[in-house]
N, C-alpha and C positions, 0 to 999 in steps of 0.2 A: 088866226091870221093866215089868210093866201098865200102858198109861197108860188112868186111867179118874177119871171124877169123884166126889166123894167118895160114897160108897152106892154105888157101880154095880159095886165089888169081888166082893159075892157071887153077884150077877146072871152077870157075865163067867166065875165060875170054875164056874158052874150049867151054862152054855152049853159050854164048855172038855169038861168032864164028858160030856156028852148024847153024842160022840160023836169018834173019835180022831182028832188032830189028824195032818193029811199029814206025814210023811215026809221032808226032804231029802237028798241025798247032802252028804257032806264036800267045801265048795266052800269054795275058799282062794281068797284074792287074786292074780292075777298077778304076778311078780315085775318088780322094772323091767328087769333086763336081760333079760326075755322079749320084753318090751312095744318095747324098739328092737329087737331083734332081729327084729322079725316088720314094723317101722316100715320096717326101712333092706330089706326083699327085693324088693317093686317099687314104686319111686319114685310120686311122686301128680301126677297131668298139674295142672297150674294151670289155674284157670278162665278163663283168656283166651289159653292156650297156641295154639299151632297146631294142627289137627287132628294125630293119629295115624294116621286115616284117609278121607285125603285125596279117595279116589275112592269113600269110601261114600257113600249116599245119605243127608240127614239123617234122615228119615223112617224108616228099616232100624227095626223091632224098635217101630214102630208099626201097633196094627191097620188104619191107615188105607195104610202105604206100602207098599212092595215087601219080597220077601223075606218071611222069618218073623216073626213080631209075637207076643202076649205068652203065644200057646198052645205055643209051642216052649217056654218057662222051667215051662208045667204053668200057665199061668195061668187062669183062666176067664173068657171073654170076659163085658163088663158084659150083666147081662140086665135092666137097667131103660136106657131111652131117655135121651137129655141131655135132650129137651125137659120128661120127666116129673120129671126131679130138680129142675131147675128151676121147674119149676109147683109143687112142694112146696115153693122158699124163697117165692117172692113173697109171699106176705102179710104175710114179714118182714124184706120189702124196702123201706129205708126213702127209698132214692135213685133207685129205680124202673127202676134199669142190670139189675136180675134182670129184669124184663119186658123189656125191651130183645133183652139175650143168649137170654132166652126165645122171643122171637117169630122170632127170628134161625134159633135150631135149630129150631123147629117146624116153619119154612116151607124146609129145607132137608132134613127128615126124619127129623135125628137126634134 
């Protein structure tokens, strides 16, 4: 059922008309016994567990550490600067921590 306000019924089915609507394939719900089934195959580390990987570096699979960082996943490395994202919040910066963290990356070059 359309949800539309009253009069907007022949507008929507004008629109509807103009041009065919996409497509989807036949997508069902998951079943629950899928849904544990795929839950219980590898267990979930807790967020204060022990490391897994003890002798990795934290930084691994950061542009900034060792090792490969986010172009090994196909990533694109960022091509606008931190200082320039952040010179775009400040004028809607109300606690004035955006100039702050701004002047911080500027003067560090990122």
């Amino acid at each position: 059922m359309d949800s539309t306000a009253y009069g907007e019924g022949g507008e929507t089915q004008a629109i509807k008309t103009g041009a065919p609507l996409a497509k989807t394939s036949d997508v069902r719900p998951a079943r629950a016994g899928d849904v544990r089934e795929a839950a219980t195959q590898e267990p979930v580390t807790e967020l204060f567990a022990p490391s897994q990987r003890p002798t990795e570096d934290i930084m691994v699979g950061n542009r900034l550490g060792p090792g490969s960082g986010p172009e090994a996943l196909g990533m694109n490395p960022a091509t606008e600067k931190l200082s320039d994202v952040l010179a775009k919040m400040i004028p809607y910066d109300q606690t004035g921590e955006i100039a702050i963290l701004y002047q911080r990356a500027a003067s560090r070059g990122l």
